[in-house]
Residue frames relative to the residue before (quaternion, step in Angstrom):
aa qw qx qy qz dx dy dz
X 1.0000 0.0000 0.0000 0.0000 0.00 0.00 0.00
X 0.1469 -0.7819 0.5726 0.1978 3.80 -0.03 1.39
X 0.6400 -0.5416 0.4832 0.2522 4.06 -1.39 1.04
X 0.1845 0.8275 -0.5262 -0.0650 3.21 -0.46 0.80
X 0.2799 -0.7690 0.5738 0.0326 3.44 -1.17 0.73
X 0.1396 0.7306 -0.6406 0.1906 2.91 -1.87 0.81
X 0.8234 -0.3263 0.2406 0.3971 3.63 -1.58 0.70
X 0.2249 -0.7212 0.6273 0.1890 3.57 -1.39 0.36
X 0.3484 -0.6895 0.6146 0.1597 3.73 -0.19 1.52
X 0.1672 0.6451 -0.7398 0.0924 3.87 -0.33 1.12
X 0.6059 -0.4943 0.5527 0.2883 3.57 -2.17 0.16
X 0.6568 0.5046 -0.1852 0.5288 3.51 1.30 -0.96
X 0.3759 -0.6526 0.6142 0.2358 3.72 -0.32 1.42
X 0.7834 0.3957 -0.3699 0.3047 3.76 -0.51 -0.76
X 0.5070 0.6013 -0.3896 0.4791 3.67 2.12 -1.01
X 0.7392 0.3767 -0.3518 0.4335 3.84 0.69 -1.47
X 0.6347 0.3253 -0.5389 0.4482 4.48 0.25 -0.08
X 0.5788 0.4590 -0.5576 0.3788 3.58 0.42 -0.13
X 0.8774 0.2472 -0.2127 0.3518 3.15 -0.13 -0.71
X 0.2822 0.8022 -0.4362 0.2942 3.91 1.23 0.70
X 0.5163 0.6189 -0.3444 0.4814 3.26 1.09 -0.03
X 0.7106 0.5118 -0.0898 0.4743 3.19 1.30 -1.11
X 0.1905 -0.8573 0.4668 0.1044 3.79 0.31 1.45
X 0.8799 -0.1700 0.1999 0.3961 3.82 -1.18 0.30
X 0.3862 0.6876 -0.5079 0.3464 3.65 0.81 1.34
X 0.5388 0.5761 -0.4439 0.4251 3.96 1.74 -0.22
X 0.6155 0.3978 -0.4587 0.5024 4.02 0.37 -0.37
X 0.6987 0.2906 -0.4980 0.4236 4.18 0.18 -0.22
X 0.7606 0.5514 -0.2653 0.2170 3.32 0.59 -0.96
X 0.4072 0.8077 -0.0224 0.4258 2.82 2.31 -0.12
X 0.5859 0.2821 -0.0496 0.7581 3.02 1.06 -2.07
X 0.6849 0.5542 -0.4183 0.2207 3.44 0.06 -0.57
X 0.3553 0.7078 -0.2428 0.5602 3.46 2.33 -1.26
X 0.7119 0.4946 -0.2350 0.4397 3.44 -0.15 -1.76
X 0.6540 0.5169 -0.3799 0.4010 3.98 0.16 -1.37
X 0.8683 0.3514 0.0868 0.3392 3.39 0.39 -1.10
X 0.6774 0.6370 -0.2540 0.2661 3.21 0.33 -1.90
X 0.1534 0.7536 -0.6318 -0.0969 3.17 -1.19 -0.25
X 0.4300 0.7709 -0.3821 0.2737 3.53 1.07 0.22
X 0.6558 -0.5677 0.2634 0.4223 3.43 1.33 0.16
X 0.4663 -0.7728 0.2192 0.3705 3.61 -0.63 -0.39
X 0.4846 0.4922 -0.6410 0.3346 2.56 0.49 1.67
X 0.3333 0.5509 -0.6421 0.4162 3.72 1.05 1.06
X 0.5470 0.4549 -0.5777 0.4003 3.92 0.60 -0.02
X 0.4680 0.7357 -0.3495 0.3430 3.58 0.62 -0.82
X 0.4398 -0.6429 0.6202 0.0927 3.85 -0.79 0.84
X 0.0455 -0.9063 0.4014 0.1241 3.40 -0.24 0.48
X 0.2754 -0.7679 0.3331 0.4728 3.14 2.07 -0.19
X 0.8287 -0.2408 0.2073 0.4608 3.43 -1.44 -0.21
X 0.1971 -0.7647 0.5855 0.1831 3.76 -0.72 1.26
X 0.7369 -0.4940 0.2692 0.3748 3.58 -1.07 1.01
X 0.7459 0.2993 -0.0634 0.5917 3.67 0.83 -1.13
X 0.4957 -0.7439 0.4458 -0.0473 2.33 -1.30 2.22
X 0.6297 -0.5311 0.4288 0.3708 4.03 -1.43 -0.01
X 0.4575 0.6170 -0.6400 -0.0221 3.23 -0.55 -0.21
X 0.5663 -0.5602 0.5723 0.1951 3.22 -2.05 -0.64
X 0.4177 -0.6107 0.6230 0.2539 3.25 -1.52 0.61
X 0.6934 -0.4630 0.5073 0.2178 3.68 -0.84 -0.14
X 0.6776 0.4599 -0.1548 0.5526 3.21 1.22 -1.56
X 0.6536 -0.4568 -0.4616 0.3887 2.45 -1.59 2.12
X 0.7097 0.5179 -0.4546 0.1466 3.93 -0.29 -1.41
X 0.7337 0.2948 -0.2490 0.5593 3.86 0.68 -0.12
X 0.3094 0.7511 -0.4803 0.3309 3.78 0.69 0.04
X 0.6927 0.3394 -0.2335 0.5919 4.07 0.66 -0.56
X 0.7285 0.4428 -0.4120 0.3218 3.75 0.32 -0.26
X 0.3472 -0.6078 0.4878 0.5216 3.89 -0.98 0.43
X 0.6034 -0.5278 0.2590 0.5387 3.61 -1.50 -0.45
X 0.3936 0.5645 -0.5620 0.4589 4.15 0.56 -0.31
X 0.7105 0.3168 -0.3604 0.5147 4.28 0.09 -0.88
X 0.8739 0.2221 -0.3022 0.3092 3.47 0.47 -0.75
X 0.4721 0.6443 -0.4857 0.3551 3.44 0.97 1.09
X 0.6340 0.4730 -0.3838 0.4764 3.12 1.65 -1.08
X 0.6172 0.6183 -0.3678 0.3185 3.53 0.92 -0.52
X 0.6888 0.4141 -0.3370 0.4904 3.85 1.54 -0.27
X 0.6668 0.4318 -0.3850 0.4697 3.36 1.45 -0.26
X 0.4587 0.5884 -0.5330 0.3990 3.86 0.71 0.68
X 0.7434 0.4056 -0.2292 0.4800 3.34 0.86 -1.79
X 0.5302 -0.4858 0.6070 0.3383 4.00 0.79 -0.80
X 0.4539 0.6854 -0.4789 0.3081 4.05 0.98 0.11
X 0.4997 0.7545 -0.3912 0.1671 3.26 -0.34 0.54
X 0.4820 0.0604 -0.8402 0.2413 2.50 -1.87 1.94
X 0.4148 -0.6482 0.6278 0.1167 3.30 -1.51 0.81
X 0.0553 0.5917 -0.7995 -0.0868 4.24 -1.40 0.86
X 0.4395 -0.6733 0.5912 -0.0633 2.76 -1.38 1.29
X 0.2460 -0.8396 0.4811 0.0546 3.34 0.30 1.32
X 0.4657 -0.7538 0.3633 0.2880 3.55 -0.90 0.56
X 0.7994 0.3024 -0.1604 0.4938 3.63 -0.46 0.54
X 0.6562 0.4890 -0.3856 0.4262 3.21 0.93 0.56
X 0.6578 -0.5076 0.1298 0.5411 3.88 -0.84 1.09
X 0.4231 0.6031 -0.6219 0.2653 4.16 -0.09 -0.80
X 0.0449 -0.8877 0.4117 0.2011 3.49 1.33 -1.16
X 0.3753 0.7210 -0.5052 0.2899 3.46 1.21 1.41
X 0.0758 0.8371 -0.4797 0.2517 3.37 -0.47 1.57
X 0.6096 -0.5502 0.3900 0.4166 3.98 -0.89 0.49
X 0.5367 0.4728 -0.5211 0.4658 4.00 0.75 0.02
X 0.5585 0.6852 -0.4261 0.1926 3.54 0.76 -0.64
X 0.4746 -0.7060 0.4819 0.2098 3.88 -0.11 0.99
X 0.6264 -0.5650 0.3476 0.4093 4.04 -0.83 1.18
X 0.6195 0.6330 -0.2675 0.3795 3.98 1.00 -0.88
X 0.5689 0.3632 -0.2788 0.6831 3.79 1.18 -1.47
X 0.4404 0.5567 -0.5731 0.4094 3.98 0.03 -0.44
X 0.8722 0.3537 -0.1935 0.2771 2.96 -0.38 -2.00
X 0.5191 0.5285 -0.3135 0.5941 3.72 1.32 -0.63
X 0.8588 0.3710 -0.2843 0.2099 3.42 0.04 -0.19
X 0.3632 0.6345 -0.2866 0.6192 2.80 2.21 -0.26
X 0.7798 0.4247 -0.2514 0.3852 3.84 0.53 -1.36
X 0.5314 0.5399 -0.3750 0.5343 3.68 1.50 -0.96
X 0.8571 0.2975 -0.3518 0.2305 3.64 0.21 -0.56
X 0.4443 0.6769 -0.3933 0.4355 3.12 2.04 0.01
X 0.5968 0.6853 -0.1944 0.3693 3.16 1.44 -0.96
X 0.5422 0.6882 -0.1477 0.4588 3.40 1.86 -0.61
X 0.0620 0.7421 -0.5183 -0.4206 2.67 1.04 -2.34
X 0.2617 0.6996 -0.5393 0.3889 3.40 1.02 1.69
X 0.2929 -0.7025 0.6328 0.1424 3.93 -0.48 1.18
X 0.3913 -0.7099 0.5824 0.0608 3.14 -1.26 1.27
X 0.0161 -0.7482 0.6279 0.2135 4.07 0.00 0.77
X 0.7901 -0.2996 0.2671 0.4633 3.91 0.49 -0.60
X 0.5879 -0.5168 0.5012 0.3691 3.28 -1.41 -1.21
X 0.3188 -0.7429 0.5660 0.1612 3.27 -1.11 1.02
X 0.0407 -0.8199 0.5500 0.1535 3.84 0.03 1.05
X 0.4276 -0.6178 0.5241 0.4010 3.21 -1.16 -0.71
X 0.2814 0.7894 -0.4758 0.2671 3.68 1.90 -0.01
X 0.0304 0.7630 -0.6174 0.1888 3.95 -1.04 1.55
X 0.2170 -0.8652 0.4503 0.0406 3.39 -0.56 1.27
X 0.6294 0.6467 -0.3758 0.2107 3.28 1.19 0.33
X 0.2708 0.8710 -0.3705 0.1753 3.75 1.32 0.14
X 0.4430 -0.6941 0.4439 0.3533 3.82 -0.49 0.69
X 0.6118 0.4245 -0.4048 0.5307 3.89 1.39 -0.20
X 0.3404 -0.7388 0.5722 0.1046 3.60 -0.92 0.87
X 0.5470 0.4854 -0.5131 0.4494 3.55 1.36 0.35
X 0.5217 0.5295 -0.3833 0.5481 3.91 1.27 -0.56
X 0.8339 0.3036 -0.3754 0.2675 3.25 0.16 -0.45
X 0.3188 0.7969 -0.3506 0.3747 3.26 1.83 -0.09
X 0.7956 0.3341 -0.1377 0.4862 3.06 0.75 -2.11
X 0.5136 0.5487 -0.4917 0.4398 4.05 0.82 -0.28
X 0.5955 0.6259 -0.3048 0.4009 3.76 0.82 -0.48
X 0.6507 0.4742 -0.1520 0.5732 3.07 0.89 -1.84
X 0.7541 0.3208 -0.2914 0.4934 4.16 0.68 -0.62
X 0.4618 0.5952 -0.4974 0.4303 3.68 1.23 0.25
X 0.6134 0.6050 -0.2747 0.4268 3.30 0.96 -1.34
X 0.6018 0.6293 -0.3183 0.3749 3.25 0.69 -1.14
X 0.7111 0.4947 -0.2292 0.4439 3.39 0.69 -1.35
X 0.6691 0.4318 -0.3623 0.4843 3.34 0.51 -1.36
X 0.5007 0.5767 -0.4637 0.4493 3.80 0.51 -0.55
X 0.7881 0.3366 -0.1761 0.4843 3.81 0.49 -1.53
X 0.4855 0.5084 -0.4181 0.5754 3.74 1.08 -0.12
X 0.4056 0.7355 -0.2892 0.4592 3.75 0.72 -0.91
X 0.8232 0.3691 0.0301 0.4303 3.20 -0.42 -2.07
X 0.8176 0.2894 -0.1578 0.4721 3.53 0.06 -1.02
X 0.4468 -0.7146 0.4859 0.2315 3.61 1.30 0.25
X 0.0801 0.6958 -0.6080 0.3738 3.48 0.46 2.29
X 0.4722 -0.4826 0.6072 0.4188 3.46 -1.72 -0.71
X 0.7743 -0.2846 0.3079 0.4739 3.50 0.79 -1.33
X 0.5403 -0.5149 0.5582 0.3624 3.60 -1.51 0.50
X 0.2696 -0.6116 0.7257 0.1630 3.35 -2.20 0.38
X 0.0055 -0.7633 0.6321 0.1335 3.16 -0.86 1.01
X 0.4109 -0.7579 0.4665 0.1978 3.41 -0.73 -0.50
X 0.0511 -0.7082 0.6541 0.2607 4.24 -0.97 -0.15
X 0.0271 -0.8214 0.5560 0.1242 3.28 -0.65 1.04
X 0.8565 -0.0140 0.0129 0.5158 3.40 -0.42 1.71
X 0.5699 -0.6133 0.5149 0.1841 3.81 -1.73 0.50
X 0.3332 -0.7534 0.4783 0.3043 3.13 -0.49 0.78
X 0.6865 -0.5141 0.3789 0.3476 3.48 -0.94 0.68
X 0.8033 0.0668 0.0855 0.5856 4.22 -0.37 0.66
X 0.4314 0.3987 -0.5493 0.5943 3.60 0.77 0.99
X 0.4058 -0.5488 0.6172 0.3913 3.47 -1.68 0.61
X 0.8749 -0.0608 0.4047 0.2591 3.03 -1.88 -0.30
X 0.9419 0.1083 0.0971 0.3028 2.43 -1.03 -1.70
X 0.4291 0.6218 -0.4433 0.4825 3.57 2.06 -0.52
X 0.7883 0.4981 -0.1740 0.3164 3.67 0.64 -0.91
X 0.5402 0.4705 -0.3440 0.6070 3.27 1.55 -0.47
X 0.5293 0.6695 -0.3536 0.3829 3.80 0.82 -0.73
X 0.6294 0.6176 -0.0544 0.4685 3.33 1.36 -1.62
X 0.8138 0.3040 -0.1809 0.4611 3.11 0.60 -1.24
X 0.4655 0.6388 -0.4103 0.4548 3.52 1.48 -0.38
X 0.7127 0.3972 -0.3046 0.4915 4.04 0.38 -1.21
X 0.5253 0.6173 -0.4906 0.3199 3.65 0.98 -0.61
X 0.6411 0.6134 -0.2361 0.3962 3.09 1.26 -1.69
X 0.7917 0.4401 -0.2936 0.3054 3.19 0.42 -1.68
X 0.5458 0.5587 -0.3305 0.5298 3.86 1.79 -0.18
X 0.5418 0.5367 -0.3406 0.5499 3.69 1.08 -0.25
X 0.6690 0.5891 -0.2639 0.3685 3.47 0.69 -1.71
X 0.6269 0.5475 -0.2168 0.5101 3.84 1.30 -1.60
X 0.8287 0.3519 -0.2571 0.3512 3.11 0.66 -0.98
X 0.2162 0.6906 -0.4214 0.5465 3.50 1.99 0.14
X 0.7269 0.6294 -0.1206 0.2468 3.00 -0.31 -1.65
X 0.7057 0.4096 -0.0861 0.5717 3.38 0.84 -1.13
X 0.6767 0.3756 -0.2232 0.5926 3.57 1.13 -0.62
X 0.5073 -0.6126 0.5192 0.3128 3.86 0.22 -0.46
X 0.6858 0.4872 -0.3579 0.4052 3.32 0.69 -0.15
X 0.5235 -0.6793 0.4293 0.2834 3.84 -1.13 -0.13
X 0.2348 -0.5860 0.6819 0.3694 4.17 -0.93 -0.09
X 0.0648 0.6905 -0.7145 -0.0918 3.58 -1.70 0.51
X 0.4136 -0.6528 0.6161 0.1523 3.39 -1.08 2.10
X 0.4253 -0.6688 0.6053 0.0738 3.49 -0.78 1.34
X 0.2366 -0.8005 0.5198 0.1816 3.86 -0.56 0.43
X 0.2936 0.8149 -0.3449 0.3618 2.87 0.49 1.44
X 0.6362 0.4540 -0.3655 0.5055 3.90 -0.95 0.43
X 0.6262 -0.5336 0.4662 0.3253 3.45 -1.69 0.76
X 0.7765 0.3586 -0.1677 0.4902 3.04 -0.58 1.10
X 0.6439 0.5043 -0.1726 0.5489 3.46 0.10 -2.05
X 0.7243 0.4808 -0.3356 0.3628 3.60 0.18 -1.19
X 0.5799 0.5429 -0.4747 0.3790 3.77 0.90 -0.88
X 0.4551 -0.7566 0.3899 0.2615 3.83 -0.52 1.29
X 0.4212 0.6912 -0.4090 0.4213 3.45 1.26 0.04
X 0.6838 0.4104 -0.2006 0.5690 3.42 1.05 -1.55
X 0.6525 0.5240 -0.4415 0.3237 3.49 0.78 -0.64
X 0.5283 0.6258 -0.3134 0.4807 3.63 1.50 -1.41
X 0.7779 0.3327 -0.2808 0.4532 3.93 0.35 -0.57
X 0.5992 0.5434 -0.4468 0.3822 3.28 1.14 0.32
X 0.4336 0.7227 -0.2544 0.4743 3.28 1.91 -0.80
X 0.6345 0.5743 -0.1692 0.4889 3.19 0.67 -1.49
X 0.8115 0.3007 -0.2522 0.4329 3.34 0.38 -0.96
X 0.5108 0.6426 -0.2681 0.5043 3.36 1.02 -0.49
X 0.2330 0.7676 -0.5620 0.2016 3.80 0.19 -0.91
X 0.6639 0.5001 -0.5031 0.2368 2.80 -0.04 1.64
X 0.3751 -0.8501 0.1402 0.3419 3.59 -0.09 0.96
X 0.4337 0.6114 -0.5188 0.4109 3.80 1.35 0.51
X 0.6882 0.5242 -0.2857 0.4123 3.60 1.91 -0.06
X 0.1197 -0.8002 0.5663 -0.1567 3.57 -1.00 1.36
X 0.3913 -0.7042 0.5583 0.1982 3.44 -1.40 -0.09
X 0.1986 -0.6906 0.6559 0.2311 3.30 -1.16 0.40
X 0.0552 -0.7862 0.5499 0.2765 3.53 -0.70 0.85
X 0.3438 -0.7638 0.5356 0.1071 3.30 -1.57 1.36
X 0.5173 -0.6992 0.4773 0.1257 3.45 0.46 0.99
X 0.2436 0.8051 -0.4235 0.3364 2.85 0.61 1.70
X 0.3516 -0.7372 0.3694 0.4432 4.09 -0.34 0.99
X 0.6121 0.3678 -0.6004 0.3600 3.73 0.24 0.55
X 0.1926 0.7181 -0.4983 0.4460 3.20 0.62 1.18
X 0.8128 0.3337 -0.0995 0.4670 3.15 0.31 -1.63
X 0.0505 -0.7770 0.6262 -0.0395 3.72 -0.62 0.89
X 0.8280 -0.1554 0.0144 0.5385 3.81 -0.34 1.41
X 0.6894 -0.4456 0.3069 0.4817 3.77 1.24 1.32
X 0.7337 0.3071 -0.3095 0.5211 3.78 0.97 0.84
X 0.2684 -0.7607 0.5711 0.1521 3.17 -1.31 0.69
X 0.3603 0.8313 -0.3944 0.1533 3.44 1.54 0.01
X 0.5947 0.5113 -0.2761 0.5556 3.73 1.52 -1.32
X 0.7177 0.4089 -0.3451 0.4457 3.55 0.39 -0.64
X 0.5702 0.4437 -0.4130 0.5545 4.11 0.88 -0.43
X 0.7973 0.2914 -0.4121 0.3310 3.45 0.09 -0.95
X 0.6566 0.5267 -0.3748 0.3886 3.82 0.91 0.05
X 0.6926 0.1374 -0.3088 0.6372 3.49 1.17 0.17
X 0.2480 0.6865 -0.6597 0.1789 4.23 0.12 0.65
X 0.5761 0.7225 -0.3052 0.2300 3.40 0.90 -0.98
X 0.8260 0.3383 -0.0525 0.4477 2.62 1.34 -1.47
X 0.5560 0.7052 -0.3327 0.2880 3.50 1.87 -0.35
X 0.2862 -0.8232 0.4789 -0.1050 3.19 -1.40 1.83
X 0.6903 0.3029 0.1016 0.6492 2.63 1.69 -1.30
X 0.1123 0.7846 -0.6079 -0.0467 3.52 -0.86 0.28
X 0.0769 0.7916 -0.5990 -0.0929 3.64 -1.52 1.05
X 0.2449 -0.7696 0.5692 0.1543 3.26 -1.63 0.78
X 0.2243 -0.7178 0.6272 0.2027 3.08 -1.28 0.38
X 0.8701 -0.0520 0.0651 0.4858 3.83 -1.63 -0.61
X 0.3625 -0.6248 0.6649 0.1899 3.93 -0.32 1.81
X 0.7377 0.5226 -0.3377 0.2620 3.73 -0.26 -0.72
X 0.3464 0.7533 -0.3552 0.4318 3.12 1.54 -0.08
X 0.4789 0.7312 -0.2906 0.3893 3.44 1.21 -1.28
X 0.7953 0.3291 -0.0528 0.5064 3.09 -0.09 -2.16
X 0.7492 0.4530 -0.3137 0.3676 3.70 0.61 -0.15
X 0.5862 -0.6614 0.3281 0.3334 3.50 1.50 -0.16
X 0.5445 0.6419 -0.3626 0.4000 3.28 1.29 0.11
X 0.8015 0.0891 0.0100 0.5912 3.80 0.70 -1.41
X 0.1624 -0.8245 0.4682 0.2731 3.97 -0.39 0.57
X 0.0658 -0.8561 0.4849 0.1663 3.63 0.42 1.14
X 0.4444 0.5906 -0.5388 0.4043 3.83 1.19 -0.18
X 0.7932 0.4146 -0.2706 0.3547 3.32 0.53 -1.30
X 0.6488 0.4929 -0.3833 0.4349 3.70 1.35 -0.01
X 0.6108 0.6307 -0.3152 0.3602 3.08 1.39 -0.23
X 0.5621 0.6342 -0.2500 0.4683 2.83 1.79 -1.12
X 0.6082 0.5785 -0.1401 0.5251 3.49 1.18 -1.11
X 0.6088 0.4892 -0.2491 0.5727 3.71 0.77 -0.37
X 0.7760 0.2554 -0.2742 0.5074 3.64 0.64 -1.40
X 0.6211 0.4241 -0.4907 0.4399 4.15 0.98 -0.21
X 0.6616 0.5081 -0.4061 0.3731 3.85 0.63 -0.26
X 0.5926 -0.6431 0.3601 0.3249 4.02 1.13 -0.17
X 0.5598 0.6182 -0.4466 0.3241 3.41 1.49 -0.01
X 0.2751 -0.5821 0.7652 0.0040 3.54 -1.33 1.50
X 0.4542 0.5974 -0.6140 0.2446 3.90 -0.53 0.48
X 0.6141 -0.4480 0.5072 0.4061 3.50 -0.73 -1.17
X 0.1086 -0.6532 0.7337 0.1523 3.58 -1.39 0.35
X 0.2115 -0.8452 0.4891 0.0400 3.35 -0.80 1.21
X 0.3742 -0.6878 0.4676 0.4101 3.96 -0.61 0.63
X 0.1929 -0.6998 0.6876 0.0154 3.02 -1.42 0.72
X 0.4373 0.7283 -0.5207 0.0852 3.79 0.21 -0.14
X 0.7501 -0.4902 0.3679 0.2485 3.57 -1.53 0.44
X 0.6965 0.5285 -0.3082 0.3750 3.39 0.96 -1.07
X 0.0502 -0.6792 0.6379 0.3594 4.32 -0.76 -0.44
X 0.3580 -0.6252 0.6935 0.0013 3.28 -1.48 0.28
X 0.3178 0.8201 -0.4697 -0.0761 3.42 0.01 0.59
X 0.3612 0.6861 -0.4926 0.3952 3.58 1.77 0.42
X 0.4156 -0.7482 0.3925 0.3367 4.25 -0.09 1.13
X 0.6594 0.6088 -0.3112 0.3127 3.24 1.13 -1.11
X 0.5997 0.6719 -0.0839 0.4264 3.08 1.36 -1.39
X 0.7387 0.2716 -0.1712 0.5927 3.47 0.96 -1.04
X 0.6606 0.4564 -0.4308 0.4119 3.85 1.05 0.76
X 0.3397 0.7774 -0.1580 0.5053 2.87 2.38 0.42
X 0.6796 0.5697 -0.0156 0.4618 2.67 1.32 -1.79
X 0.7920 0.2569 -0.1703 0.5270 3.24 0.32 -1.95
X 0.4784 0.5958 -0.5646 0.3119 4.03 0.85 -0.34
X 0.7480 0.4191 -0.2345 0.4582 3.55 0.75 -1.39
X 0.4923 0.4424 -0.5429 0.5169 3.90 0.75 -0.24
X 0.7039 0.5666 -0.3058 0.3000 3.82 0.23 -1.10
X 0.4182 0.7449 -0.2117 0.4748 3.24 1.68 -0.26
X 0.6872 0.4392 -0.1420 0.5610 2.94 0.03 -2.13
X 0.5372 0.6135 -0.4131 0.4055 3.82 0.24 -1.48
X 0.8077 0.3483 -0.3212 0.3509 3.39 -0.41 -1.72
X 0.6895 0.4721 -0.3694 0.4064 3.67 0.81 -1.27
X 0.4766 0.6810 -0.3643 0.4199 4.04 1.04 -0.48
X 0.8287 0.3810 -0.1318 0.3881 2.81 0.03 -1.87
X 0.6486 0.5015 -0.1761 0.5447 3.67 0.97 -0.75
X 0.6803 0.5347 -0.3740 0.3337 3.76 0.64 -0.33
């Protein structure tokens, strides 16, 4: 589906030269308002280009490609910053030697593909304190290789309560994990984002008292657009309890929207009143490993995006 653009038809002469640059996005963004919206009227309202840009995680839709296929593949669609998910072929990872670093940092400048970091799988909440020891010691790692190759920062993640730990013994835990991740950020330049994520962990309450405990400012979140998000068809109580801390931001299936499940207009809206200029990154379930196809794909997700993000 190729993006198409055109004039906003406003009543307010100064609204229609402002927004003349902008080609034939007020009649989707419109009907699209109407389907759904409820933000008042100024969700009818074009918003022009929102500060924070598309890109993509790795995880599943780029996961099969090396990185030379999966660069030419972000400079066709326009995707850009790239997280680089661990274990998957691109094959950027902490074994990598100071030389593949430096090539890989230049191959992607060479693109004009923005590195955002690494997507680990590094999680501090386990009842055995030697696992969490070593998930530390590989967090570091990353931020080191985020570091090097000239990222923002690593995702880690808590996936879920451990079974007969309190609460709050575990959120306690995972906070000092952080605040030893955070130092070791810190020293490198780069950041830690606490994915929202895991049974439980994910409920943004628990996520807000991990913050808290944590206090530290190389620490952030990635929000992961998740439906315990959505309290009574909104995500507004849940953003405004963890904005503080958002660093990072993933999406997953835009159609959700029009179907009633995830309001991304209204997170978007919420993203462009809150000042964040970073990136929303795709996250979706599905892989794709035919190239053509998945520039097929992310053109038409990239679509939907613009009319979202702008409505």
């Amino acid at each position: 589906m190729a993006s198409v653009k055109g004039a906003c038809t406003m009543n307010n002469r100064t609204d229609l030269n402002r927004r003349s640059a902008i080609s034939g996005l007020a009649t989707s963004a419109v009907a699209l308002a109407l389907k759904g919206g409820s933000a008042g009227a100024n969700s009818l309202i074009d918003a022009g280009e929102p500060k924070f840009k598309l890109g993509s995680v790795t995880y599943n839709i780029l996961q099969g490609f090396d990185l030379t296929t999966l660069l030419d593949i972000c400079q066709k669609t326009g995707i850009s910053p790239i997280e680089f998910r661990t274990t998957h072929k691109h094959g950027v990872e902490p074994t990598l030697n100071a030389q593949a670093r430096r090539d890989i940092k230049k191959q992607c400048a060479d693109a004009g593909v923005d590195i955002w970091g690494c997507g680990s799988v590094c999680e501090f909440h386990a009842a055995d304190e030697s696992v969490v020891k070593k998930n530390i010691e590989t967090c570091k790692a990353f931020l080191q290789l985020v570091s090097d190759i000239g990222g923002k920062g690593v995702k880690v993640r808590p996936n879920g309560f451990p079974k007969g730990v309190p609460v709050e013994k575990t959120v306690e835990q995972i906070g000092k994990a952080l605040q030893v991740c955070g130092k070791a950020a810190d020293a490198v330049g780069v950041e830690v984002w606490v994915e929202v994520h895991g049974a439980g962990t994910q409920e943004p309450a628990h996520m807000k008292s991990i913050m808290e405990q944590t206090n530290h400012k190389k620490v952030g979140i990635t929000w992961n657009s998740n439906p315990t998000d959505v309290k009574k068809g909104s995500v507004a109580e849940s953003f405004a309890m963890l904005q503080p801390w958002i660093r990072s931001c993933h999406i997953n299936d835009l159609n959700n929207d029009a179907k009633g499940l995830y309001p991304y207009r209204e997170l978007f809206r919420l993203l462009r009143e809150s000042g964040y200029d970073r990136t929303t990154l795709i996250e979706v379930g599905q892989s794709i490993p035919d190239k053509e196809k998945c520039i097929a794909f992310l053109k038409d997700y990239k679509t939907l995006w613009q009319k979202l993000a702008r409505a």
